[in-house]
C-alpha positions in Angstrom: -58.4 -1.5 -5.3 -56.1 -1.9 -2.6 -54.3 -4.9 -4.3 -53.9 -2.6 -7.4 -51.9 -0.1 -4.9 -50.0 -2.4 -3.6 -48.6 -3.6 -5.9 -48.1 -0.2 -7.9 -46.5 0.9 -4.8 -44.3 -2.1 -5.2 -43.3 -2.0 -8.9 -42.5 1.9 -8.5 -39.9 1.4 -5.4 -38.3 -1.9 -7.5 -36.3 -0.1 -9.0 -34.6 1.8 -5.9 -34.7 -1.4 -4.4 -32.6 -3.0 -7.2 -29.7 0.3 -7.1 -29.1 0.4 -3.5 -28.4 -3.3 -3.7 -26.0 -2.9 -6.2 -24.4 0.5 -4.4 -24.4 -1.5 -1.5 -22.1 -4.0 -2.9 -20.0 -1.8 -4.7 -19.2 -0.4 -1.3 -18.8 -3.2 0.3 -16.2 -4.4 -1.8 -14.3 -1.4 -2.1 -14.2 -1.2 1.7 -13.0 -4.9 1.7 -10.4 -4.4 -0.7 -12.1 -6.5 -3.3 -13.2 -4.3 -6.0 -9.8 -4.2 -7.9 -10.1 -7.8 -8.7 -13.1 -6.4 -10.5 -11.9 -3.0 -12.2 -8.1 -1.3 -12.4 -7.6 0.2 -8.9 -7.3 3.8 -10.6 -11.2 3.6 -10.7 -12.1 2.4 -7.0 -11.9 6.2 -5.7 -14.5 7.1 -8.8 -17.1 4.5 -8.4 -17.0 4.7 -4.7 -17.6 8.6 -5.0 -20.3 7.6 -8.0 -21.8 4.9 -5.1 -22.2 7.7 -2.7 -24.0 10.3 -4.5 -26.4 7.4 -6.4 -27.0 6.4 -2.3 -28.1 10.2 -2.0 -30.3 10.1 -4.7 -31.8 6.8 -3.6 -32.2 8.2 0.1 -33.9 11.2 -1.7 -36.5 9.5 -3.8 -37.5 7.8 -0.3 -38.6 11.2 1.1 -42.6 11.7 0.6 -43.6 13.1 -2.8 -47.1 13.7 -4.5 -48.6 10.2 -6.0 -50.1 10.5 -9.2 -53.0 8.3 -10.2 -51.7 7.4 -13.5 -48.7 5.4 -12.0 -49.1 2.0 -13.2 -47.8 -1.4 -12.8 -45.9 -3.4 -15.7 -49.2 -5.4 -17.7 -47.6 -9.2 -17.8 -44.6 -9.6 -20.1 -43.0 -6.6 -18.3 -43.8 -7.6 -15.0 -42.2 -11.4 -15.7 -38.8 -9.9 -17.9 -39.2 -7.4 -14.5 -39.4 -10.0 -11.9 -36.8 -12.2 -13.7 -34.4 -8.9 -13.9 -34.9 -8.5 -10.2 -33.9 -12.1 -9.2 -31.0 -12.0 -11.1 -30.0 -8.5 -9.7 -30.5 -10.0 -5.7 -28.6 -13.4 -6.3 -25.8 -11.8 -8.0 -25.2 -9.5 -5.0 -25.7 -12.4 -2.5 -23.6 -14.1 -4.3 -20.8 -11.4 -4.3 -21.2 -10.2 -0.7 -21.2 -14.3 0.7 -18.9 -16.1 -2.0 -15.4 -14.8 -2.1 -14.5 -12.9 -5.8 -12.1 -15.5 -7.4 -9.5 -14.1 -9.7 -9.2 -14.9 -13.3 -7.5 -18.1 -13.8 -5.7 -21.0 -16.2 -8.5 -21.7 -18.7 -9.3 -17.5 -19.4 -5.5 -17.2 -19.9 -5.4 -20.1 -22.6 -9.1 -19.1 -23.9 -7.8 -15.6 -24.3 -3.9 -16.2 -25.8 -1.3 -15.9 -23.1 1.3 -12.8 -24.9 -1.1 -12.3 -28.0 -2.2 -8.4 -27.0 -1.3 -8.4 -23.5 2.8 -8.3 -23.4 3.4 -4.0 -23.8 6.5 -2.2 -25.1 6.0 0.9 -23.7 8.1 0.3 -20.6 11.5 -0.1 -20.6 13.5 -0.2 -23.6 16.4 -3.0 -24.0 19.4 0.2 -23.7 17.6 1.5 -20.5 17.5 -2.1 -18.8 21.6 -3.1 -20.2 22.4 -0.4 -17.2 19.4 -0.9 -15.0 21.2 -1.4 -11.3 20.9 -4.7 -9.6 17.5 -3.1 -7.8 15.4 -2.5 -10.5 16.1 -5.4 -12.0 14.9 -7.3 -9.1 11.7 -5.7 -8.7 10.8 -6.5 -12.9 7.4 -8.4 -13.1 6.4 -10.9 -15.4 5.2 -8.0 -17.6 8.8 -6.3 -17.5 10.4 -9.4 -18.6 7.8 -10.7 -20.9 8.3 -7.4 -22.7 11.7 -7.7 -22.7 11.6 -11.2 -24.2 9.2 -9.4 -27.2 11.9 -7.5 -27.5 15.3 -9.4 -27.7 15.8 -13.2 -27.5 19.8 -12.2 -27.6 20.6 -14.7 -24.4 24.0 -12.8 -23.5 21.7 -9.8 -22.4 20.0 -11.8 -19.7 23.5 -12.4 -18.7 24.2 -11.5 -14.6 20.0 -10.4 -14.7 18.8 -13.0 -12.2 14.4 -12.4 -12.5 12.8 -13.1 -9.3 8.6 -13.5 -9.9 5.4 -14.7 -8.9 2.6 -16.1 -11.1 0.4 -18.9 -11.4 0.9 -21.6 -13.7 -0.7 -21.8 -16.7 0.4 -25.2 -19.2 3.0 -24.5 -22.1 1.4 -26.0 -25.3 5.4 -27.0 -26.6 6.6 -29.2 -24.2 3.7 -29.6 -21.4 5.8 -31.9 -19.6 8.8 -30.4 -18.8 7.3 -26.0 -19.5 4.7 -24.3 -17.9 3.8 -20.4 -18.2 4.4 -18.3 -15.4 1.1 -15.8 -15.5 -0.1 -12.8 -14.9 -3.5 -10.9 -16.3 -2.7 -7.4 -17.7 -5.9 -5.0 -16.8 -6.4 -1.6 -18.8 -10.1 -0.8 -17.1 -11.5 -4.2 -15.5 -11.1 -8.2 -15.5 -13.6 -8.0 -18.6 -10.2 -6.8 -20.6 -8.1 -8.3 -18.5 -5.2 -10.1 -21.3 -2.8 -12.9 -19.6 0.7 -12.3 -20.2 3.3 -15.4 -19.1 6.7 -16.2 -18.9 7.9 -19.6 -20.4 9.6 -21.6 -17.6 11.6 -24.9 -18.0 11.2 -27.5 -15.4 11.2 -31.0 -16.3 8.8 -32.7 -14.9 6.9 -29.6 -13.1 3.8 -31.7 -12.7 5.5 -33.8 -10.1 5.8 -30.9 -7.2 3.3 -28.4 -9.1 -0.2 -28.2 -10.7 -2.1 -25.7 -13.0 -3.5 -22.4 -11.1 -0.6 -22.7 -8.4 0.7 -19.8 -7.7 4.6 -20.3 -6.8 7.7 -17.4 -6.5 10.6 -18.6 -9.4 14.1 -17.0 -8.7 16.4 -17.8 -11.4 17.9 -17.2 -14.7 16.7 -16.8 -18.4 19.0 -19.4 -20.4 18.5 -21.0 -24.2 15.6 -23.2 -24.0 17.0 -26.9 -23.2 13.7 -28.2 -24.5 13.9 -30.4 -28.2 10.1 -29.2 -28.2 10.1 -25.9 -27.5 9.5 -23.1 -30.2 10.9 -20.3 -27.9 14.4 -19.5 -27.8 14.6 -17.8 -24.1 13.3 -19.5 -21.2 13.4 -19.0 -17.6 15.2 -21.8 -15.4 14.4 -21.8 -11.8 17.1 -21.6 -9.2 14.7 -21.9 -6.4 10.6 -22.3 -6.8 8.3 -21.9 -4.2 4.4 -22.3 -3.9 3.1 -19.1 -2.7 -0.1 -17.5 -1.1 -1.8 -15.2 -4.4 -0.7 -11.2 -4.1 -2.8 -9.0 -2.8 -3.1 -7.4 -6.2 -3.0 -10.5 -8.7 -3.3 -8.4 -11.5 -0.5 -6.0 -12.9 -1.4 -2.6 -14.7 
């Protein structure tokens, strides 16, 4: 009898167990400044204030009740898909809280399409950026230019607009050897949508100073691509390329 209300007693609190973990780490890694390499930073404030009252509920259902004695425990293909569910749950929060998150890298950018749904038009439109002053064109992402390069591979309008970016380098399928995309993962809600978007950059032999996943700052020019190989008419040339520590926010929205 007492085994039989033990380990009802344990299969009904499970379940509590199980949510504050996972409030818990959501917390934790808003308060760490790690949840937006999970979800778009315009959620953070909604699922920290969604953590806090699922914490009050969980404090609440630990306050004495009535028992009933038709509470039972799960008969044995529940309890196993149960204990299994449970395991999981615990490692993946151990997991998150010891290992740090990793952003999304090289192999989900060529897995997913680098500029297949990512690159947007919605920003600013080829007449808007002909007068842009010298300081907004210096603070255009790879997104900005990417979309730009959607929108006109006319090379005299990249004429006296120096781009100065950071990305990590993914490999260019035309000329591998001497062109590399400089990348970036567009996220609408979290990483699971998250679409890589890239700038093509000429650098013959990049592989020499460079490798895949580096993340580097490239100030330079967008010229008519030098490359015999290469299928895209625009490219970026570096002036100067430096290997760089990963932003902050490694994502753009």
């Amino acid at each position: 009898m007492w085994r039989s209300a033990m380990m009802s007693a344990v299969w009904r609190w499970q379940g509590l167990a199980l949510m504050t973990v996972s409030i818990v780490v959501s917390i934790w890694l808003a308060a760490t400044g790690q949840l937006i390499l999970y979800i778009h930073p315009r959620y953070v404030l909604f699922t920290v204030i969604m953590a806090v009252i699922g914490l009050a509920f969980v404090v609440a259902s630990f306050l004495p009740r009535a028992t009933h004695d038709h509470d039972e425990r799960p008969s044995g293909t529940g309890a196993i898909l149960s204990g299994i569910a449970t395991a999981a749950t615990l490692t993946l929060a151990a997991t998150l809280m010891v290992l740090p998150p990793a952003t999304l890298s090289s192999a989900t950018a060529d897995q997913r399409g680098i500029n297949t749904t990512g690159v947007r038009t919605d920003g600013a439109s080829v007449d808007d950026v002909a007068s842009a002053t010298d300081a907004a064109v210096a603070s255009f992402t790879v997104l900005d230019w990417a979309s730009l390069l959607r929108q006109t591979s006319d090379v005299a309008f990249y004429d006296s607009k120096p781009a100065s970016v950071v990305g990590f380098i993914t490999r260019h399928p035309d000329d591998p050897d001497n062109m590399f995309y400089l990348s970036r993962f567009v996220i609408t809600c979290c990483a699971v949508d998250a679409q890589p978007i890239g700038l093509p950059v000429y650098l013959e032999n990049w592989e020499g100073a460079f490798s895949v996943d580096e993340w580097v700052a490239v100030d330079g020019g967008f010229r008519a691509n030098p490359s015999r190989q290469g299928t895209q008419p625009i490219v970026l040339v570096p002036a100067d390329i430096q290997v760089t520590e990963q932003p902050t926010e490694p994502y753009l929205y």
